[in-house]
C-alpha positions as CSV (number, residue, x, y, z in Angstrom):
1,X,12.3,5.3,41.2
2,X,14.5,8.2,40.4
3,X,17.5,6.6,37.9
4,X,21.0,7.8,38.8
5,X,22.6,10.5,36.6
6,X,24.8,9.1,34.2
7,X,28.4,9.3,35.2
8,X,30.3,11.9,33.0
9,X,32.4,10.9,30.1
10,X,36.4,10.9,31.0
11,X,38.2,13.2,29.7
12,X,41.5,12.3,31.1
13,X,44.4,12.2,28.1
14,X,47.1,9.3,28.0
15,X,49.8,10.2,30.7
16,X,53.0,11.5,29.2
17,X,55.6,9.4,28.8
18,X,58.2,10.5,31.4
19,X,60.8,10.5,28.3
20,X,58.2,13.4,26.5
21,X,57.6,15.5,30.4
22,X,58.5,18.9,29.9
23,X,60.2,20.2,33.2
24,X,59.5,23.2,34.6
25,X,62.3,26.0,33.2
26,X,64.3,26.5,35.8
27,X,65.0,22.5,36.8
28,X,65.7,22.5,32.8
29,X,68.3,24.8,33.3
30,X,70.3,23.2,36.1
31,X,69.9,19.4,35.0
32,X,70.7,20.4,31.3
33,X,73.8,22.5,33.1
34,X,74.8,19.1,35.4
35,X,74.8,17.0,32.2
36,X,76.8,19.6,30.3
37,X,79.6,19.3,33.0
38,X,80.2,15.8,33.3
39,X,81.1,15.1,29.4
40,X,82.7,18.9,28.8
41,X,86.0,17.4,29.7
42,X,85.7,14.5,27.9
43,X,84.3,16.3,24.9
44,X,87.1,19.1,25.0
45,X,89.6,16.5,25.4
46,X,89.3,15.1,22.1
47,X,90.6,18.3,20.3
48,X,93.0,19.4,22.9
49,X,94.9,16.0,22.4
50,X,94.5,15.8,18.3
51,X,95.8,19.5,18.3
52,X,98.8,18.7,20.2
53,X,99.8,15.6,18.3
54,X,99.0,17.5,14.8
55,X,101.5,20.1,16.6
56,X,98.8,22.9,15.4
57,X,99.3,25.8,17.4
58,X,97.2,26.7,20.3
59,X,94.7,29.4,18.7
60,X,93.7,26.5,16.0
61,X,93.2,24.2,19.3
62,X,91.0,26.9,20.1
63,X,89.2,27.2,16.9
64,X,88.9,23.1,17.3
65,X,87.4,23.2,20.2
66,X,84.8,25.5,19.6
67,X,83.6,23.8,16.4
68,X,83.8,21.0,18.8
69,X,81.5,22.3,20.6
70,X,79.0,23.6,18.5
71,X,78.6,19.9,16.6
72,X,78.3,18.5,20.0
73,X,75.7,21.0,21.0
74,X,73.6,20.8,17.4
75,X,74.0,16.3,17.3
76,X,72.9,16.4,21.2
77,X,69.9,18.3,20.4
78,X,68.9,16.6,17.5
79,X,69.4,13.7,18.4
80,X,67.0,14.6,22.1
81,X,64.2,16.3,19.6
82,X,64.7,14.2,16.4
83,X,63.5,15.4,13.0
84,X,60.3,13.4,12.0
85,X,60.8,9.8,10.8
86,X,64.4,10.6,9.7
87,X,67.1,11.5,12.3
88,X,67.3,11.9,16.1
89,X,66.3,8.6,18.8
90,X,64.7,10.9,20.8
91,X,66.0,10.1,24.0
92,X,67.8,11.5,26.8
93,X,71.3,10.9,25.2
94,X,74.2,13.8,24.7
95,X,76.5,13.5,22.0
96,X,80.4,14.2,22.1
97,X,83.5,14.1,20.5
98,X,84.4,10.1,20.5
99,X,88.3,9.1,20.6
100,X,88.0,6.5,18.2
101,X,88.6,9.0,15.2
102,X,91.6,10.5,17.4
103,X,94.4,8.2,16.1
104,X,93.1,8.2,12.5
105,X,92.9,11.7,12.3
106,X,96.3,12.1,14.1
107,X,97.5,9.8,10.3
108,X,96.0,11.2,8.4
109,X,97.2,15.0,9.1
110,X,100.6,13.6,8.9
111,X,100.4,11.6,5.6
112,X,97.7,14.3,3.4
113,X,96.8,17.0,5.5
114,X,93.7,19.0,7.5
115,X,92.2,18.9,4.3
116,X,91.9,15.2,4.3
117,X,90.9,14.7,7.4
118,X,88.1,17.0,6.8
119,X,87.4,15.4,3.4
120,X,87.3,12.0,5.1
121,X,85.0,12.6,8.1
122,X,82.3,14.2,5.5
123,X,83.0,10.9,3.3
124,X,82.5,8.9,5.9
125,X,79.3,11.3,7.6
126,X,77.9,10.0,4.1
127,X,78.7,6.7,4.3
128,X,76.8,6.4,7.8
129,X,73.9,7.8,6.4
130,X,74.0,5.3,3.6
131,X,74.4,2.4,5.9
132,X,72.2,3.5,9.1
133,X,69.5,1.7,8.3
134,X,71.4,-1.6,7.5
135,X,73.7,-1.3,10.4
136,X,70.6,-1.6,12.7
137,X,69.2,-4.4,11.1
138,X,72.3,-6.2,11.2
139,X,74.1,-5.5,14.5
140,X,74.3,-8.8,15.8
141,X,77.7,-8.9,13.5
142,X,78.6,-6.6,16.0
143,X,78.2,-8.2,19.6
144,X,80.5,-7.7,22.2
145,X,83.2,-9.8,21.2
146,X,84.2,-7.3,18.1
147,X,82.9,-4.1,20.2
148,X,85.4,-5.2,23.8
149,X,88.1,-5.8,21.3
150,X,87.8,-2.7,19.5
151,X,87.1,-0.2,22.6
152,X,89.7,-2.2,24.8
153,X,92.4,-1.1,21.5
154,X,91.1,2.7,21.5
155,X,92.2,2.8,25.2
156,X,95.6,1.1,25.1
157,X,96.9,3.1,21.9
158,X,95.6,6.5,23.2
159,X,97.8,5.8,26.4
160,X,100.7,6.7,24.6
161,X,99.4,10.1,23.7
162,X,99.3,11.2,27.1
163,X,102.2,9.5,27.7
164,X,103.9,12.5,25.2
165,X,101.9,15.2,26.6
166,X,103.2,14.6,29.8
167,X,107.0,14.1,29.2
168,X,106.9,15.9,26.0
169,X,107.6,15.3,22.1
170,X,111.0,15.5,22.0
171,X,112.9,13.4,23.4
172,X,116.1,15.7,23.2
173,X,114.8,18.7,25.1
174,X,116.5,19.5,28.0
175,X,112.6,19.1,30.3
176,X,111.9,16.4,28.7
177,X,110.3,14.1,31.5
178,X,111.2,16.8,33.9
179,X,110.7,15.6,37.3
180,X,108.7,18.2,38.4
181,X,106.0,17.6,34.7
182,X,105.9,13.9,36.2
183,X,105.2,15.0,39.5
184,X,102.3,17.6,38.3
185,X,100.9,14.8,36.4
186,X,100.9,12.2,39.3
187,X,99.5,14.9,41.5
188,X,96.5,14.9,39.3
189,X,96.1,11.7,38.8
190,X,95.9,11.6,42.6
191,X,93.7,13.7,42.7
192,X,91.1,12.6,40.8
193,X,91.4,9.3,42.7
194,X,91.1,10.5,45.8
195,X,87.9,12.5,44.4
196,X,86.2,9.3,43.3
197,X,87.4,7.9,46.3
198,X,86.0,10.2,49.1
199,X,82.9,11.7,47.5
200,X,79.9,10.4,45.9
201,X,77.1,10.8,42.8
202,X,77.8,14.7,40.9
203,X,80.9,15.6,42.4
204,X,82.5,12.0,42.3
205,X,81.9,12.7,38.6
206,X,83.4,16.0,38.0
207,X,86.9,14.1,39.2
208,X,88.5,14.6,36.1
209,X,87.5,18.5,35.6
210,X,88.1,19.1,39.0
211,X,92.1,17.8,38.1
212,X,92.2,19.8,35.5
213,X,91.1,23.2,36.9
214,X,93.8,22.6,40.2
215,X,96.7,21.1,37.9
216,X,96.5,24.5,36.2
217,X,96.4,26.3,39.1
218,X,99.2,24.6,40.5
219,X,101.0,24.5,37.1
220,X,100.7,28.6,37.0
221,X,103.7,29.1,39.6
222,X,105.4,26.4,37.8
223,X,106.2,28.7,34.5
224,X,103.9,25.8,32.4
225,X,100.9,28.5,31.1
226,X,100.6,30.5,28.9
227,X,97.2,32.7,28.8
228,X,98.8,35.3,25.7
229,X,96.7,34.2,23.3
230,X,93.5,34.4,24.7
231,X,93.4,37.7,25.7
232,X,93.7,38.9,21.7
233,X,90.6,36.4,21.4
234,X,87.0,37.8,20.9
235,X,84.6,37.2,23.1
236,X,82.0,36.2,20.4
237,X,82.2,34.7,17.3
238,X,82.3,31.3,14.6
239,X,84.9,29.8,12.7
240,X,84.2,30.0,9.1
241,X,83.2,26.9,7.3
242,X,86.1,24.8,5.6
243,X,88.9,26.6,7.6
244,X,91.9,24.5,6.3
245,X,90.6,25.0,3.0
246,X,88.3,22.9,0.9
247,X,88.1,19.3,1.6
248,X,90.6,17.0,0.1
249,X,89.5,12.6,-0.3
250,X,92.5,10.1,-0.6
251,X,90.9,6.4,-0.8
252,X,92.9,5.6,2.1
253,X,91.7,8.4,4.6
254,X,88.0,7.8,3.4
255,X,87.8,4.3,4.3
256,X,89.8,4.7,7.8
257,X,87.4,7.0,8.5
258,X,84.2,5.0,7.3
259,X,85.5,2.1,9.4
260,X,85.9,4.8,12.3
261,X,82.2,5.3,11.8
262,X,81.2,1.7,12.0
263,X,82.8,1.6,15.5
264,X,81.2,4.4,16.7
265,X,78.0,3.4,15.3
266,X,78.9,-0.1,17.4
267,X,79.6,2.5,20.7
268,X,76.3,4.6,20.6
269,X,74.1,1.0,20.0
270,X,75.2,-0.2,23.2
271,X,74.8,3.2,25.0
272,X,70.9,3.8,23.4
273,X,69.8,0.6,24.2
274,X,70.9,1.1,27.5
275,X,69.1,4.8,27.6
276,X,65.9,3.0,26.2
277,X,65.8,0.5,29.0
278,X,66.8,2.9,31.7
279,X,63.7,5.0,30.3
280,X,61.2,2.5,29.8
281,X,60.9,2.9,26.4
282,X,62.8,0.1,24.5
283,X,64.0,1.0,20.9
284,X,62.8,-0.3,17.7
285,X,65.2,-1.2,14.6
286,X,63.8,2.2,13.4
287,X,64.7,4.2,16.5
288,X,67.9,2.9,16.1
289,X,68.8,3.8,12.6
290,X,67.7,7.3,13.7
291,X,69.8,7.9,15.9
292,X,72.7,6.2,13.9
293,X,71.6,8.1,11.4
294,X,72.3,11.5,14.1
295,X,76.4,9.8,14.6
296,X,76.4,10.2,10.4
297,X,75.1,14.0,10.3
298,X,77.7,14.8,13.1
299,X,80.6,13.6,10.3
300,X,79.1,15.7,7.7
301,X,78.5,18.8,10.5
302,X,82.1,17.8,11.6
303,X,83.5,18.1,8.2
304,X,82.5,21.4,7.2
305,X,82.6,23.1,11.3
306,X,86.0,21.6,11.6
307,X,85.0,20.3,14.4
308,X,84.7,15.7,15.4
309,X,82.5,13.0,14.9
310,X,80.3,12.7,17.6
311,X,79.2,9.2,19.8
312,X,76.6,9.4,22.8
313,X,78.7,9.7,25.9
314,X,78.2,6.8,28.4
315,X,79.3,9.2,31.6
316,X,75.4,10.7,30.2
317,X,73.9,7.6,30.5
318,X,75.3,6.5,34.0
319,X,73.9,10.4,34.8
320,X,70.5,9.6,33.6
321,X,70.6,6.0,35.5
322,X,72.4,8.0,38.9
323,X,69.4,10.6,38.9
324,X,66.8,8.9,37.0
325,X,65.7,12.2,35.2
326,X,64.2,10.8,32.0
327,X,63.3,13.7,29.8
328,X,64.9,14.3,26.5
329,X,64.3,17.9,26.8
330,X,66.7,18.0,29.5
331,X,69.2,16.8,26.7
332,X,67.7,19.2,24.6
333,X,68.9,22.1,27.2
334,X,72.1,20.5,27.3
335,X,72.7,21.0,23.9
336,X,72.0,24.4,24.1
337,X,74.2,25.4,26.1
338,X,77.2,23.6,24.4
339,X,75.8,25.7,21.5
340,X,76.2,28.9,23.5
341,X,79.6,27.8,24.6
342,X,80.7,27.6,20.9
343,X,80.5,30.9,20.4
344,X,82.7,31.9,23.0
345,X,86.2,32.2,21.8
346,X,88.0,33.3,24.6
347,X,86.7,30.2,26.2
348,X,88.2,27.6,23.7
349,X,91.6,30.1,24.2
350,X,91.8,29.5,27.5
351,X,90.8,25.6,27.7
352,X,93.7,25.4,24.4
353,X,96.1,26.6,26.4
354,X,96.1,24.4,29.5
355,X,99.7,22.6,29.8
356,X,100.5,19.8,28.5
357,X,101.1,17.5,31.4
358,X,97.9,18.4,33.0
359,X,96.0,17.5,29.9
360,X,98.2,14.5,29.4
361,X,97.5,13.4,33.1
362,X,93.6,13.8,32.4
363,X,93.9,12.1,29.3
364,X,95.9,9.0,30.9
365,X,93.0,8.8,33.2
366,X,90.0,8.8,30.7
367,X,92.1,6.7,27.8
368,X,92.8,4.1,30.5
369,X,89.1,4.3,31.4
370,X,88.1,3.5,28.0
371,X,90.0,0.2,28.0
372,X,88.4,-0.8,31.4
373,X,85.1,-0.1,29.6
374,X,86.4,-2.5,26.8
375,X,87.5,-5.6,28.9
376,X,84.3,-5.4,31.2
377,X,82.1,-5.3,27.7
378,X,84.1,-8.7,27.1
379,X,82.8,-9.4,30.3
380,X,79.6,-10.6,28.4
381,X,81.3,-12.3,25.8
382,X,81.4,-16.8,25.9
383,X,84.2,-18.0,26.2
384,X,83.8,-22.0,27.2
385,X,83.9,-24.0,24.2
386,X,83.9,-21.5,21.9
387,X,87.1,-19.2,19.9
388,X,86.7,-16.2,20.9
389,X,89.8,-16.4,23.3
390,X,91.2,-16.6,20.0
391,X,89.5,-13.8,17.9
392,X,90.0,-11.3,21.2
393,X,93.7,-12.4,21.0
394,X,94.5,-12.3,17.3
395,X,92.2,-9.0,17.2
396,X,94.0,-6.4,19.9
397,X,97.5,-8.3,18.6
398,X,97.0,-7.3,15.1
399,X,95.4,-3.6,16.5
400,X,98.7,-3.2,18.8
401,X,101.0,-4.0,16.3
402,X,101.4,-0.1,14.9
403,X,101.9,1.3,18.7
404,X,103.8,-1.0,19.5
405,X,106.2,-0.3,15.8
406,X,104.8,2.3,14.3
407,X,107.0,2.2,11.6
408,X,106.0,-1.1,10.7
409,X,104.0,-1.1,7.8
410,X,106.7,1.9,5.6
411,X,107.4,-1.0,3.6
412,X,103.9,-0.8,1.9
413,X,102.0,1.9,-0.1
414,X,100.6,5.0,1.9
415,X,96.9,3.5,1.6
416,X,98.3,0.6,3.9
417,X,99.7,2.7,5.9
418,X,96.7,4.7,6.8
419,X,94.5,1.9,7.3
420,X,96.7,-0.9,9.0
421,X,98.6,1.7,11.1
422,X,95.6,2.5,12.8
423,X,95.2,0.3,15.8
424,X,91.8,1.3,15.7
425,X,90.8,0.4,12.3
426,X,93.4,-2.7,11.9
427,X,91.7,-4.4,15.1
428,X,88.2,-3.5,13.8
429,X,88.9,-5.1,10.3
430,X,90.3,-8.5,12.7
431,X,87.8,-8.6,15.3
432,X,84.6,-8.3,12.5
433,X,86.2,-10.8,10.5
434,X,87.3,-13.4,12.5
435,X,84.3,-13.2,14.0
436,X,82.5,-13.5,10.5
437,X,85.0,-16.6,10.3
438,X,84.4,-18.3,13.5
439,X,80.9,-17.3,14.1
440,X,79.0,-17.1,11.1
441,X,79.9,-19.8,9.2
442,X,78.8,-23.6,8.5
443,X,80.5,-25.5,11.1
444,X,81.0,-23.1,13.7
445,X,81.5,-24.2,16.9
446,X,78.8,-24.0,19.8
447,X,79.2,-23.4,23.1
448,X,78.0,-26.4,25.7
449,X,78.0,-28.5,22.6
450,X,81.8,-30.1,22.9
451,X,81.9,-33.8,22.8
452,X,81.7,-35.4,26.6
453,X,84.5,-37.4,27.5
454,X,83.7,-41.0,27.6
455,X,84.7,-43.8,29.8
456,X,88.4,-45.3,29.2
457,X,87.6,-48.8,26.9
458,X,89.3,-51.7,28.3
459,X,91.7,-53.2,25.7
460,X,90.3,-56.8,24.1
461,X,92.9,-59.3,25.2
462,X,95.3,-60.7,22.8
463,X,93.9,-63.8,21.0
464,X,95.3,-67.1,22.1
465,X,98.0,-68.2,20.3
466,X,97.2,-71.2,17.6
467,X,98.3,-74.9,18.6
């Protein structure tokens, strides 16, 4: 009998990951381009608002939001490509300015100066590179009962920035709350409504941009632009390093900042773990220091570019969920081209100069959003037999307390100042604590686990009386 040839060896190689595909160029190009323009108006937004309430003038909004840029651009891609074992989750995830440091910032200009801030975010850039690893291991002290609190307080005191955009910062100017502002900023606000309302997946996202580009246009006719300075702007070109001078550390500004870092290292948890499950490819304690570790580098980039600490943007992550488009590289791209943006100029000009009430009315929008995004993450939280009714309460109460009077703490040394006049950083101190007190404790008290009612005893009768 002839015997059968032996069948040849396989040579087939492990299928890629889909997170690891490289996409053909030119599908690169677009998706990278798509992801770009849903988080450029958050991203830009950031500076645009701290300029205004620093009252810097519009060519160092400009400069801002270039440097912006470029540390969005550089975090995005390293956090997509990763650098060995030590930085970078290597997933899908774009990086942007986050509005917890807004408010901080907004302080500390006002009590020490650019410097400071600058000095600070490198301060605390190191801190989060200290405490990455840690952090990870330890983030169940940071469930959704402190991170609801916390992002549901960022939302509610950044409404009142917008509020002053759109009416104005002085309240004894003859247009101040000028009909016709108000009505511009309803209009938009409208508008991007209606735009969620009446369309669906890309352009449904580009509601806020879209606002933007038409409240301009409408606000050109209304005498509200003013285009002069970008036309002295170059066309290419980088801010110099350390551009308010060298960096400057008051104890106070360092630790707001460090505690600014600790939320936004409780933001980008929730929004990787949510990339690794969308991508099939769940993170490790590891992969999550890495990419906590890419949040600290941004404070360092930040502090020397001028530029922002950076978060991963969750309007990303409900992109990569919408189109299911798994591959980092396509993050990659996007960071490129936020990278090729910063060095544009002109462009930051132009976007620095876009009136206040249309910026205001976009803001109002997005900072309203981000409280929304806090009270549905509290969604998740226990509340039946448990205190954490109590901890939410005591936690935005305490954070409110300086937008509500923000005068209330002159009283007290400038270090108290900085840090419990920050709603941000006074309800982050509350809600981690009292949850420390209430949850991590002996004693504690356990949902499900409350004593049951029991059945009404029926009174022994009254003994007889002697004879």
């Amino acid at each position: 009998m002839s015997q059968a040839p032996d069948a040849p060896a396989s040579t087939d190689k492990p299928a890629r990951h889909p997170v690891d595909e490289i996409l053909p160029v030119g599908r690169l190009g677009l998706l990278g381009l798509q992801h770009v323009l849903v988080m450029y108006t958050g991203c830009v937004t950031v500076p645009l608002v701290f300029g205004a309430a620093a009252k810097l003038d519009t060519s160092t909004i400009g400069l801002l939001i270039n440097a912006d840029l470029l540390v969005a651009g550089l975090v995005t891609m390293l956090q997509a490509l990763g650098i060995g074992r030590i930085l970078g989750v290597r997933l899908p995830v774009v990086a942007g300015a986050t509005f917890t440091a807004v408010t901080p910032m907004i302080l500390i200009a006002g009590e020490y100066g650019m410097q400071a801030v600058y000095g600070s975010m490198i301060a605390a850039g190191v801190f989060g590179l200290l405490v990455c690893v840690p952090f990870a291991r330890a983030v169940r002290f940071f469930p959704p009962l402190v991170s609801g609190s916390v992002i549901t307080v960022i939302g509610l005191s950044l409404i009142g920035v917008a509020a002053g955009l759109i009416a104005g910062q002085d309240a004894t100017a003859k247009d101040y709350a000028a009909p016709s502002h108000l009505a511009l900023a309803g209009g938009i606000v409208l508008l991007i409504v209606l735009v969620n309302r009446f369309t669906r997946g890309f352009v449904a996202q580009l509601g806020v941009l879209l606002g933007l580009v038409v409240g301009t246009l409408v606000a050109v006719p209304m005498g509200l632009t003013d285009f002069s300075s970008a036309k002295g702007a170059d066309w290419f070109g980088l801010a110099a390093p350390f551009h308010f001078g060298a960096p400057h550390f008051p104890i106070a500004a360092v630790i707001s900042m460090c505690v600014v870092m600790l939320v936004t290292f409780t933001e980008s948890t929730a929004d990787m773990l949510a990339v690794g499950e969308m991508t099939g490819r769940p993170l490790s304690k590891a992969d999550l220091a890495r990419g906590l570790a890419g949040d600290s580098v941004s404070g360092i980039f930040a502090g020397v570019m001028n530029g922002f600490v950076d978060t991963v943007f969750a309007q990303n992550v409900g992109l990569v969920g919408m189109t299911k488009v798994r591959s980092r590289y396509v993050a990659a791209v996007a960071g490129g081209i936020l990278v090729v943006l910063a060095l544009i100029p002109k462009l930051g000009e132009i976007v620095a100069s876009l009136p206040g009430p249309v910026i205001g009315a976009a803001g109002l929008v997005m900072f309203a959003t981000v409280t929304a995004v806090g009270i549905n993450t509290l969604r998740k939280v226990e509340f039946e037999g448990t205190s954490n009714l109590l901890i939410v309460a005591v936690s935005i109460g305490i954070g409110m307390l300086p937008v509500a009077a923000p005068t209330i703490y002159h009283a007290f040394p400038t270090w108290v100042q900085i840090i419990g006049g920050s709603a941000i950083t006074s309800a982050t101190l509350a809600a981690f604590l009292l949850n420390l007190l209430f949850n991590h404790t002996p004693g504690r008290r356990k949902p499900g686990l409350e004593p049951e009612p029991g059945p009404a005893k029926t009174p022994a009768p009254d003994p007889a009386p002697a004879t």
